[in-house]
C-alpha positions as CSV (number, residue, x, y, z in Angstrom):
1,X,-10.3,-19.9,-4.3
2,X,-8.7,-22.1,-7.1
3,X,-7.1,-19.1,-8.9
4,X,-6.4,-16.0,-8.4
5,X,-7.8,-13.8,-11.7
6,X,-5.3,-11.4,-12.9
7,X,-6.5,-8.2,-14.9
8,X,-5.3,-6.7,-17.3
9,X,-5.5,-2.7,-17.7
10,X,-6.3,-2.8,-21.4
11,X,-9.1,-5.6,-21.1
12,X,-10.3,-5.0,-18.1
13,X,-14.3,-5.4,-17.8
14,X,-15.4,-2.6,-14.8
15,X,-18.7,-4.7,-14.1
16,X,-16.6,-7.9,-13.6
17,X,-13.8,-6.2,-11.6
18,X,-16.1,-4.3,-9.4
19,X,-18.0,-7.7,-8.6
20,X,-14.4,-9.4,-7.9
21,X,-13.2,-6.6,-5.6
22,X,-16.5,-6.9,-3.5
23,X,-16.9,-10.2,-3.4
24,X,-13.3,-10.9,-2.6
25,X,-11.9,-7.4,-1.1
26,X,-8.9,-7.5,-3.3
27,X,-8.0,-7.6,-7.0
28,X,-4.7,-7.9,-9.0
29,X,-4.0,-6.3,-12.1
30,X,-1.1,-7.3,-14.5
31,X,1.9,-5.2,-14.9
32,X,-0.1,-1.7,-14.6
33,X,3.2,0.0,-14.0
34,X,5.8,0.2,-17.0
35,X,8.8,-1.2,-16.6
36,X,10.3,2.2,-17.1
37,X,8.3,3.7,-14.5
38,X,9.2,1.0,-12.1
39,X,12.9,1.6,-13.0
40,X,12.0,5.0,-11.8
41,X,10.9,4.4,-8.8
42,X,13.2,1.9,-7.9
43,X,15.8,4.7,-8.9
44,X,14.0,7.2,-6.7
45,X,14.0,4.4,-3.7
46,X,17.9,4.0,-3.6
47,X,18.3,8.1,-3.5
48,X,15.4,8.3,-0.3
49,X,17.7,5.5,1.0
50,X,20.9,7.4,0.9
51,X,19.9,10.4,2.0
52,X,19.7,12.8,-1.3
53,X,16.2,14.0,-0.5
54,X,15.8,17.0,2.6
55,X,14.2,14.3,5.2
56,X,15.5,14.6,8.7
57,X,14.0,11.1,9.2
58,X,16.8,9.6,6.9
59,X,20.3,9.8,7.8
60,X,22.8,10.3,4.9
61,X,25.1,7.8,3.4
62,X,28.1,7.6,0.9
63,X,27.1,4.4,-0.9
64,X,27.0,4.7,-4.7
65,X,23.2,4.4,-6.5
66,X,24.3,0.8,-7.8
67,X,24.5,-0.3,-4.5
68,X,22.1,-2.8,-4.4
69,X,22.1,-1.8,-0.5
70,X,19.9,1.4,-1.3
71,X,17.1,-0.9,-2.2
72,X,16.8,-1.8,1.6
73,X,18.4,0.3,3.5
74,X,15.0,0.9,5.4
75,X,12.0,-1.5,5.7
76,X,9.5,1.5,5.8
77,X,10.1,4.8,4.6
78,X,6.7,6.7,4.6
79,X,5.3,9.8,3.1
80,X,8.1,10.2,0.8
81,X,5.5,12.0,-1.7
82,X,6.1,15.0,1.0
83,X,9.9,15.4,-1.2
84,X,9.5,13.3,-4.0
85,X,8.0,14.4,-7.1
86,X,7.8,11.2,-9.1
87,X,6.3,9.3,-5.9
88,X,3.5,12.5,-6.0
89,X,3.2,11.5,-10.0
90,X,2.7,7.7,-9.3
91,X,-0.2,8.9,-6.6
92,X,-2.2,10.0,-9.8
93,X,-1.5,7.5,-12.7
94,X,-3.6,7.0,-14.9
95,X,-3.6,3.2,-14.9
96,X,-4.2,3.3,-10.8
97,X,-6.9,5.9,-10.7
98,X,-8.8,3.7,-13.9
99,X,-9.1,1.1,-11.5
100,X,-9.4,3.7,-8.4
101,X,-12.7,4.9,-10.3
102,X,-14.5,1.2,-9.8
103,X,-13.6,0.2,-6.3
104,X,-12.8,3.1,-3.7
105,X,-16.7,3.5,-3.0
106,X,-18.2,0.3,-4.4
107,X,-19.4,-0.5,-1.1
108,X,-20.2,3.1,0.0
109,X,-23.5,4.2,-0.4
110,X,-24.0,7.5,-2.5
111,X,-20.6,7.9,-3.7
112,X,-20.4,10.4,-5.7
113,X,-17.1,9.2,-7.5
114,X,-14.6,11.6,-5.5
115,X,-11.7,10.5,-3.8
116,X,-8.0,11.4,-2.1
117,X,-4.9,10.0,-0.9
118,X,-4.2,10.2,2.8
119,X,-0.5,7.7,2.6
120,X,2.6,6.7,0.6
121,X,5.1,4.3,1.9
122,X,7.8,2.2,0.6
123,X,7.9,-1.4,2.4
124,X,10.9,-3.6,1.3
125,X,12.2,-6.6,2.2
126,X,15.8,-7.0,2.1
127,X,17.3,-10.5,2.1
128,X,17.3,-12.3,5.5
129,X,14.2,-9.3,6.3
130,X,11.8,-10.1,8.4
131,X,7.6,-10.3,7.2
132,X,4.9,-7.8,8.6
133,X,2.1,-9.6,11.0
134,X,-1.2,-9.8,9.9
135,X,-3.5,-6.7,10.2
136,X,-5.7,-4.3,8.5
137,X,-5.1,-1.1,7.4
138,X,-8.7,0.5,8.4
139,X,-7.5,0.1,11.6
140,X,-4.2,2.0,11.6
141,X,-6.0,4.7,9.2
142,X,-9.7,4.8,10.6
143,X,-12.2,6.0,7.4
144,X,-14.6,4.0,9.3
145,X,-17.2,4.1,5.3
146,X,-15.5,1.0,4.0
147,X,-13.7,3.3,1.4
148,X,-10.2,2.7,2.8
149,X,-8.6,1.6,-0.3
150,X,-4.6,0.1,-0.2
151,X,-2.7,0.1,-3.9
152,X,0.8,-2.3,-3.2
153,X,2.5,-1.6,-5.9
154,X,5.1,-4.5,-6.9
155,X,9.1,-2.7,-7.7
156,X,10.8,-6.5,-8.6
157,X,9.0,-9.5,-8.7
158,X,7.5,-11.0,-5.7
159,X,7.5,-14.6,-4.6
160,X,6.9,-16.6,-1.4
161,X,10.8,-17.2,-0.8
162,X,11.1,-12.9,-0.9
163,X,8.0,-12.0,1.2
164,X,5.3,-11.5,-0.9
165,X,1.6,-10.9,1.0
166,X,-0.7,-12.8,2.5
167,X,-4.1,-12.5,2.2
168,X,-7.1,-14.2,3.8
169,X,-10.1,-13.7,0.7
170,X,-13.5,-12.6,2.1
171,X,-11.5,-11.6,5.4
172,X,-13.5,-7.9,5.1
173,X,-16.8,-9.2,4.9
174,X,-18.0,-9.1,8.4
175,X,-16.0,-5.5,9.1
176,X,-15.0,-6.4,12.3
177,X,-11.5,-4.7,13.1
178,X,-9.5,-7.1,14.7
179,X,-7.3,-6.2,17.7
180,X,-3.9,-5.9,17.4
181,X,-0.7,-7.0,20.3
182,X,2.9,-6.5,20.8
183,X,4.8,-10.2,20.0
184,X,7.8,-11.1,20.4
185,X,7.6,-13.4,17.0
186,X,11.4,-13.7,15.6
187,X,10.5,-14.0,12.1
188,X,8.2,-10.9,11.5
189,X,8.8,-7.3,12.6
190,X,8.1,-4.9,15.0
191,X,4.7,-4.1,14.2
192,X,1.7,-5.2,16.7
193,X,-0.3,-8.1,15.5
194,X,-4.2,-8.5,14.6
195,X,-5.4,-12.0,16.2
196,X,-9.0,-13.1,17.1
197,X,-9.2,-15.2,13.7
198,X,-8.2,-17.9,11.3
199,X,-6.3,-18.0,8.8
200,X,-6.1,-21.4,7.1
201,X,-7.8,-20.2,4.2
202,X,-4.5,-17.5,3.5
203,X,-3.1,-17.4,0.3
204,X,0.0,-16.1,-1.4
205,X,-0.3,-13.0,-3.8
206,X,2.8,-13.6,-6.5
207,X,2.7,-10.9,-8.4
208,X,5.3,-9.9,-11.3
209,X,7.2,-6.2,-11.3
210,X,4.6,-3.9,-12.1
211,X,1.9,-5.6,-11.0
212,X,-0.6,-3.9,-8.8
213,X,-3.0,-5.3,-5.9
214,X,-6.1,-3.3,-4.7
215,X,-7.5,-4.2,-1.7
216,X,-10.1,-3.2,1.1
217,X,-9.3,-2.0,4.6
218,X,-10.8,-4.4,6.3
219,X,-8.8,-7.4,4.1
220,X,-6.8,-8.7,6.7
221,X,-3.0,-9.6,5.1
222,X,0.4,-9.9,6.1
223,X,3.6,-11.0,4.8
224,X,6.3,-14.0,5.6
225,X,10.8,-13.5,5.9
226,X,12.9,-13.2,3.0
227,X,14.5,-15.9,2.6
228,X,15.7,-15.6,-1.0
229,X,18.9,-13.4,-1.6
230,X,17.0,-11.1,-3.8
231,X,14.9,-7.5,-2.6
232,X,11.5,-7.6,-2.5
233,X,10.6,-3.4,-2.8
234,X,7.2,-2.1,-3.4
235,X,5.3,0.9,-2.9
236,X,1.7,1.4,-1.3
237,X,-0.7,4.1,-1.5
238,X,-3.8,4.6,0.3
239,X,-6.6,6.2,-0.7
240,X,-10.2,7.0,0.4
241,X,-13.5,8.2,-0.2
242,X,-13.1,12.6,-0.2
243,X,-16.3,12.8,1.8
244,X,-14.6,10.8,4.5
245,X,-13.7,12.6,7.8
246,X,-10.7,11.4,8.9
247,X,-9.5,11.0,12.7
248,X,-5.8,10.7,11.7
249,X,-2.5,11.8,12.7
250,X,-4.0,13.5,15.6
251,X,-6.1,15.4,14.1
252,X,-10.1,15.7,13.7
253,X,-9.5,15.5,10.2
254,X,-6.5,14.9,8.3
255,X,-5.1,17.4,6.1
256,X,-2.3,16.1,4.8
257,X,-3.9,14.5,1.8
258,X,-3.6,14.7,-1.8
259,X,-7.2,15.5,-3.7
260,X,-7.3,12.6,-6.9
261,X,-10.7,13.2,-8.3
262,X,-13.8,14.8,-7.8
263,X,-14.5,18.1,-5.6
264,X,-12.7,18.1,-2.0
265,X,-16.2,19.1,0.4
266,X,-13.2,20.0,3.1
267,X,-11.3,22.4,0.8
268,X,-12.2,25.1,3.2
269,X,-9.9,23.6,5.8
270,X,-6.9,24.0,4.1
271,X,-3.8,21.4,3.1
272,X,-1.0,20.7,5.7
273,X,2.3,18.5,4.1
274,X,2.5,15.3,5.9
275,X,5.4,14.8,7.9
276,X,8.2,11.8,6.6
277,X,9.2,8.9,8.9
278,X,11.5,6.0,8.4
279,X,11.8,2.9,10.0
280,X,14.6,0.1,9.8
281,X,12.7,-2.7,11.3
């Protein structure tokens, strides 16, 4: 791939971005999010880092909100739409779901347009952080109908010196669901790692604040260390199909989800609040 097409909400043509997204698995739109609403989330990151929010996960701190600290203070920080109300606005923005609407059942045969959200997580990488190995999301979150959908959501700029992803192109193609192993690799974290593939044809996905990248499940990515003295936070959101049963969290069928659009067929069974975790590295 000689260049990577960036989108652009107000031009965007929904035949030619569908067509990218399947070919490729992934697409990138330009500066979706307003740098207002980035600022906001950004502002909402340092409070879930010190502590301001009711999560047992998150121990509290003193540190003023300018400190720079806050951005970082934890590498992951997931579900924090459970206490946040603008991370539970950002799951249904209007720019997101207008490209939502296209991809989250383009290969899923009779979609009927409906979809949910089953994850939020912030993912930083503070200076000196370490990357994330390579995997795929389908197989931490198994929809199994291709509909698994991941939104990273850029907070600051993000470069190859600050960690920005990885991705190998075409990688979901085949929908095999690569293994993953515990490591001991010093430069990436704790997280086990997919491997039965190559990945010569990775590429870097720079993307400028507010950008946003859609990708597939199955797209295998990853991300390199910080090695810049600037953070790298961002925000992804997973969505899937609402017709999808999903084996998640211990349950038959996860409940903890957030209907987007279109009917819910498993209203019946209720809505549980997903619980908040944290995790330094």
């Amino acid at each position: 791939m000689k260049s990577i097409p960036r989108f652009k909400l107000d031009a965007v043509d929904p035949d030619e971005l569908t067509e990218f997204y399947v070919e490729n698995g992934f697409v990138l739109v330009e500066r979706l999010i307003s740098p207002m609403e980035c600022g906001d989330l950004r502002a909402d990151l340092a409070k879930i880092n010190r502590g301001d929010y009711d999560c047992p996960a998150i121990d509290s701190v003193n540190w003023p909100l300018t400190d720079e600290r806050l951005l970082g203070r934890y590498m992951y920080i997931g579900q924090p739409h459970a206490y946040s109300s603008t991370i539970r606005k950002c799951v249904t923005h209007s720019g997101l779901c207008q490209i939502l609407d296209l991809i989250v059942g383009a290969t899923v045969p009779f979609w009927n347009g409906a979809y949910k959200c089953m994850q939020t997580m912030f993912v930083t990488k503070k200076p000196g952080g370490n990357g994330s190995p390579w995997h795929q999301d389908e197989e931490a979150i198994p929809t199994r109908d291709r509909s698994l959908t991941g939104v990273w959501i850029a907070l600051s700029d993000a470069t190859v010196d600050n960690g920005c992803l990885w991705i190998i192109p075409n990688s979901h193609h085949s929908g095999i669901l690569y293994e993953r192993y515990s490591h001991n690799l010093p430069d990436v974290d704790s997280m086990p790692i997919a491997r039965g593939f190559e990945d010569q044809t990775a590429i870097p996905i720079e993307m400028n604040s507010g950008s946003v990248l859609f990708f597939s499940g199955h797209l295998l990515h990853s991300s390199q260390k910080n090695v810049s003295d600037y953070y790298r936070p961002a925000l992804a959101i997973h969505y899937c199909s609402s017709n999808t049963l999903l084996p998640w969290g211990g349950e038959r069928n996860y409940r903890g989800i957030i209907p987007v659009k279109g009917e819910d067929p498993y209203r019946d069974k209720g809505y549980v609040m997903p619980i908040p975790w944290a995790k330094e590295k």
